[in-house]
N, C-alpha and C positions, 0 to 999 in steps of 0.2 A: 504494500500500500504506500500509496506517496505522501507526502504532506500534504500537498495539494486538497487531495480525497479527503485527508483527517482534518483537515483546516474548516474545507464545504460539509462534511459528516457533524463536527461537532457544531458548527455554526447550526445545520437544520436542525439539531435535537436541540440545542439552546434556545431556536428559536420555537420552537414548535410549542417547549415547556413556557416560554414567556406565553407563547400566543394564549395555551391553554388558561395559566393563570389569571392571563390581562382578562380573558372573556367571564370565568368563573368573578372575577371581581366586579363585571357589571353587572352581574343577577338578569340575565337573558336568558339564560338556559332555564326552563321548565325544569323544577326539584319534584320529588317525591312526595306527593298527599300526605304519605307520614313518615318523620323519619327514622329509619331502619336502630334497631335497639343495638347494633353494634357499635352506631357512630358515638355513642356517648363515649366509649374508649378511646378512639381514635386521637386524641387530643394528648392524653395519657402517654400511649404508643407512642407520639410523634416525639414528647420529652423526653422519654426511655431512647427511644431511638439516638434522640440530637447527645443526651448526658452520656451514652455507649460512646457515640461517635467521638466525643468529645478526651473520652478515656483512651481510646483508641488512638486517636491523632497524638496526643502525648507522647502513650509507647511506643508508636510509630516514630516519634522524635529521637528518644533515648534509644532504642535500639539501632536508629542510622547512626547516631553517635558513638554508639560500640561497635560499629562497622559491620556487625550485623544485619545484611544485607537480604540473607534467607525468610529472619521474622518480621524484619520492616516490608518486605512487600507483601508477605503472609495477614498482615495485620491493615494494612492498607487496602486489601481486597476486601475484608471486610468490613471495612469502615466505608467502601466505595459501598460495596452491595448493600449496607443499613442504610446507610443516606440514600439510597433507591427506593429500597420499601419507603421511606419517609416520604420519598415525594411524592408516589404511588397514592400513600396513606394520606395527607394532607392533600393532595386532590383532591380523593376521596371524599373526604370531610370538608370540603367547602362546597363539593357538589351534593353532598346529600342533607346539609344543614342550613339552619339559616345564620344571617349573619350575627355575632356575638360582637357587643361594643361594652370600652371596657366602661365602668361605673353604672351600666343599666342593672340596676339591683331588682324590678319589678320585671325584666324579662319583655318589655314591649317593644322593643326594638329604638325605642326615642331613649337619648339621655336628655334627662330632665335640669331643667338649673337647680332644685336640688338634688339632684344625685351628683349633679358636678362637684357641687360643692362638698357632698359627703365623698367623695373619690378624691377632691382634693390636688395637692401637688403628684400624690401618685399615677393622676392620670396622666399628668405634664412629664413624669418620670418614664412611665411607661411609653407614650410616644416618642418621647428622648431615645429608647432603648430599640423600638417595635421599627421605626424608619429607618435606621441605618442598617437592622438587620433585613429588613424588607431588600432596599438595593443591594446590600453584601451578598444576600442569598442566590440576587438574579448576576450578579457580577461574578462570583465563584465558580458559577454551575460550567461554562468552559474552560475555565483556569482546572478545573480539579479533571476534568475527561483528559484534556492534555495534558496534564501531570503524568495522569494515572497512563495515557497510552506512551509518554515518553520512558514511564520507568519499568513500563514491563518489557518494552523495546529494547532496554540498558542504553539508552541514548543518555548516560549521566549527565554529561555538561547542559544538556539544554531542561532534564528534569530537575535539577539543582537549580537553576534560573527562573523556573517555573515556581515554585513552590518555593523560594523566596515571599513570592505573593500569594502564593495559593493556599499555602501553612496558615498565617495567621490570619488570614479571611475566613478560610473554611472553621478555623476554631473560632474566630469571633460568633461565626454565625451559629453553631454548636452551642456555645455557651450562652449567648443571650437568648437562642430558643428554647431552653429551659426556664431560663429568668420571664422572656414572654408567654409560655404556659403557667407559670405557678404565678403571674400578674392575672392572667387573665379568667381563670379556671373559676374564681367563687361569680362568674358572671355569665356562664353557660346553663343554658335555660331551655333543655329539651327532653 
């Protein structure tokens, strides 16, 4: 395969995954009359998933620094194939639920001025935290398929380049999607 191929390959699934998100975010698509009793998990999953990922990309750090080359890509395939089910899973769950805003305590879908105010600076925290991981999320999703096909290729010098930026993007977003499920969690209302 050329780069060329992997260049246009991961560009279409980068793009394809925005496309999917962008439309799932303007509530167009016809949802479910009721929704399905597993989505309540799904939320759940997705933190377990991002807090794994998140363990994972670590030891994937310490062991490239023990030149341990066999369990950093061992460990990195799995932290690749969890962040797939996540975005599987968190498709999932934005197409079969409806939208959760954070500080709607009553579940109607309005936050009210007061619920703002009982939400507080957390809600200002929480979109502090939810926007950057928003764009990191959609910024990563090529940076980590190029990583991940430079370094099963052993194309070292340009996977070492990559993951430069791919490292601590992929963990930011790891880690503040933990922090924006246990923000958001006492405001799911299905």
């Amino acid at each position: 395969m050329t780069d060329k191929f992997i260049f246009r390959f991961v560009a279409g699934i980068s793009a394809f995954v925005f496309l999917v998100v962008f439309i799932l975010s303007l509530k167009i698509l016809p949802r479910p009359a009721v929704v399905p009793s597993f989505a309540i998990f799904l939320p759940k999953l997705n933190a377990i998933l991002n807090g794994t990922c998140t363990v994972l990309l670590l030891l994937s750090l310490y062991f490239i620094k023990q030149k341990n080359i066999k369990v950093h890509k061992r460990i990195n395939i799995v932290a690749f194939v969890l962040s797939s089910l996540f975005l599987v899973s968190y498709i999932l769950f934005h197409y079969l639920t409806p939208e959760t805003k954070y500080g709607d305590v009553n579940g109607d879908g309005i936050v009210s001025a007061s619920e703002k105010a009982a939400a507080g600076g957390l809600r200002t925290l929480y979109f502090c935290i939810l926007v950057p991981h928003i764009i990191l999320a959609a910024v990563v999703l090529p940076l980590i398929l190029l990583s991940f096909y430079r370094g099963l290729k052993m194309q070292v010098e340009k996977h070492k380049k990559l993951v430069r930026w791919t490292f601590p993007i992929w963990l930011y977003v790891t880690v503040t999607g933990v922090i924006v499920y246990l923000m958001i969690a006492p405001y799911y209302h299905f």
